[in-house]
C-alpha positions, 0 to 999 in steps of 0.5 A, a space after each residue: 306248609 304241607 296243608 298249604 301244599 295240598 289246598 294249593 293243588 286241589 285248587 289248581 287241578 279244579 280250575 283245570 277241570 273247570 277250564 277243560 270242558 269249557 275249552 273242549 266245548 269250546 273246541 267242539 264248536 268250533 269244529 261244528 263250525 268249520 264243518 258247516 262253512 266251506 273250506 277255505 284256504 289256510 290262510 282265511 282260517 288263520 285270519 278268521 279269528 282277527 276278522 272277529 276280533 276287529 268285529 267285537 273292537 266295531 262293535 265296542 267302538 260302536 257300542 262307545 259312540 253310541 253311548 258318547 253320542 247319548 252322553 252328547 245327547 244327554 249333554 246337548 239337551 242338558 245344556 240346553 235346558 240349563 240354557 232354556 232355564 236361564 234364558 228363562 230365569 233372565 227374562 223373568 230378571 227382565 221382566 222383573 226389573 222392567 215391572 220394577 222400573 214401571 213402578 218406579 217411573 209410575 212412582 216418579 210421575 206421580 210424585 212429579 204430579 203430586 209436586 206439580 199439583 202442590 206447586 199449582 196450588 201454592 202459586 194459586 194460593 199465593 196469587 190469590 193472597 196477591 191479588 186479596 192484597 191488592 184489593 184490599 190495598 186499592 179499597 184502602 187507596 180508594 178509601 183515603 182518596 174518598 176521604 181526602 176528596 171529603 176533607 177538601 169538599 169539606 174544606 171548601 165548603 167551609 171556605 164558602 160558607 166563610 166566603 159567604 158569611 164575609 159577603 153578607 156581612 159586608 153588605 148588611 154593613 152596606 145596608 146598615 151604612 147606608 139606611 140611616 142615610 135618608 136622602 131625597 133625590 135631586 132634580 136634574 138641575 140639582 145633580 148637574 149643580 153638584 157635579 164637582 163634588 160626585 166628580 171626587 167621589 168618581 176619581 176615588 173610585 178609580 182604581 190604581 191596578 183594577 186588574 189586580 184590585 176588582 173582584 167579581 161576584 164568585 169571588 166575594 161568594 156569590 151575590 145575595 141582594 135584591 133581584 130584579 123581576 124577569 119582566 122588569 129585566 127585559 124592558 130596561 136592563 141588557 146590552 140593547 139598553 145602553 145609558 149614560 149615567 150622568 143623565 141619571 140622579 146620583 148619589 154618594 152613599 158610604 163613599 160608594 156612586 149610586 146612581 138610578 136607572 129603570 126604577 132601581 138603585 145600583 152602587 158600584 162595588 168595585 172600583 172602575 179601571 184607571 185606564 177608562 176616560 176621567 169623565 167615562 160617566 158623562 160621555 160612556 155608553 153603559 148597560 146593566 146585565 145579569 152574567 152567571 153570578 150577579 149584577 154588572 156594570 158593563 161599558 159599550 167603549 170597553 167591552 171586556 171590563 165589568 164592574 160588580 154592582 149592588 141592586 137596591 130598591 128605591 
């Protein structure tokens, strides 16, 4: 306790030696100053010391504003550099998303164009296939017509061949029939003598509905008998060489008429119309003339009917 005693002092009186000639330089100064100052009433000294006081508070207060002013400063241009940095960092994210939606929309389009390219070239390849259908359907279509068009040629050539053959035939019967049948040729007195019997194989010869019972010579497939030379034609035969045929030698060949005229025979191969007069023959103007497919009797009375006939050499 003792020890603690002593060291307790010795400090206390170095503290006070230390503090001593500090407060005397103190005072000194002071004193220094006050000589150099004018003098002044008490009360200013007394006040000098607060006037200081307020100066060195000025002076922290100064010193705090200043540094609050640099911490605001400090603070300003932090906020904005951490402003300007995300300023920044938003227009790169812009950019960025802008660059991303470019490249998207780019993406889309051409995916759009790749589609659109691909749909074009579908539709073209499908009309085409239509079209290759189509063509290929009418080139079918044109080739059954042909074909059908063939068959009926071919059909109706065959009928005319038929038509033909039935037509030669029945006038090689004719002509067969009637070459056995070697007559003379009666004079006029003999024919008008035998006037009764030609009149029967005349009225046998009328026909019951010639409309429906006569035939020309296409019908029966065209007329293949003797022509008559175009010279002879022309002096004898055609509507300005009108006759009558009882002025003409008749004769009944196969129970067909045939009378002569102009140096030839002619058979009636169709039967005559009911409605013409029972003796058209002796009083009827006729003329012989060639229309288009054959030989026909024609009636001056009756300019619209005409009879099929057969030419015959004598």
């Amino acid at each position: 306790m003792k020890l603690l005693g002593v060291i307790g002092t010795t400090g206390l009186l170095l503290l006070l030696g230390i503090t001593a000639p500090a407060d005397a330089q103190q005072e000194q100064q002071e004193k220094q100053e006050k000589q150099e100052q004018p003098a002044k009433p008490p009360k200013q000294e007394q006040q000098a010391k607060p006037e200081k006081r307020q100066d060195q508070a000025k002076g922290q207060q100064d010193q705090q504003r200043q540094q609050r002013q640099q911490q605001d400063k400090s603070a300003k241009q932090e906020q904005q550099q951490q402003a300007k940095e995300q300023r920044d960092q938003q227009r790169q994210q812009q950019d960025k998303s802008a660059k991303q939606q470019q490249q998207q929309a780019k993406g889309q389009q051409e995916q759009q164009r790749q589609q659109q390219d691909k749909s074009a070239k579908q539709q073209q390849q499908q009309a085409k296939g239509q079209q290759e259908q189509q063509r290929q359907q009418q080139d079918k279509s044109a080739k059954q017509q042909q074909q059908q068009a063939k068959g009926q040629q071919d059909q109706q050539r065959q009928q005319r061949q038929q038509q033909d053959n039935s037509a030669r035939q029945e006038q090689q019967r004719t002509q067969q029939r009637d070459r056995p049948q070697e007559v003379s040729v009666p004079s006029r007195q003999e024919q008008h003598g035998q006037k009764n019997e030609q009149r029967g194989a005349w009225q046998e010869r009328r026909a019951h509905s010639w409309q429906s019972e006569h035939r020309g010579w296409q019908q029966r497939g065209g007329y293949i008998g003797y022509r008559i030379p175009d010279e002879r034609f022309r002096g004898h035969f055609g509507r300005d060489h009108r006759f009558r045929v009882y002025s003409c030698p008749v004769l009944v060949v196969g129970g067909y008429p045939r009378f002569q005229y102009g140096g030839f025979w002619f058979s009636l191969i169709d039967p005559w119309p009911e409605y013409w007069s029972d003796d058209w023959y002796d009083n009827d103007d006729v003329y012989v003339d060639y229309s288009e497919d054959g030989y026909y009797l024609y009636n001056h009375r009756h300019p619209g009917d005409r009879i099929a006939i057969s030419v015959y050499v004598n």
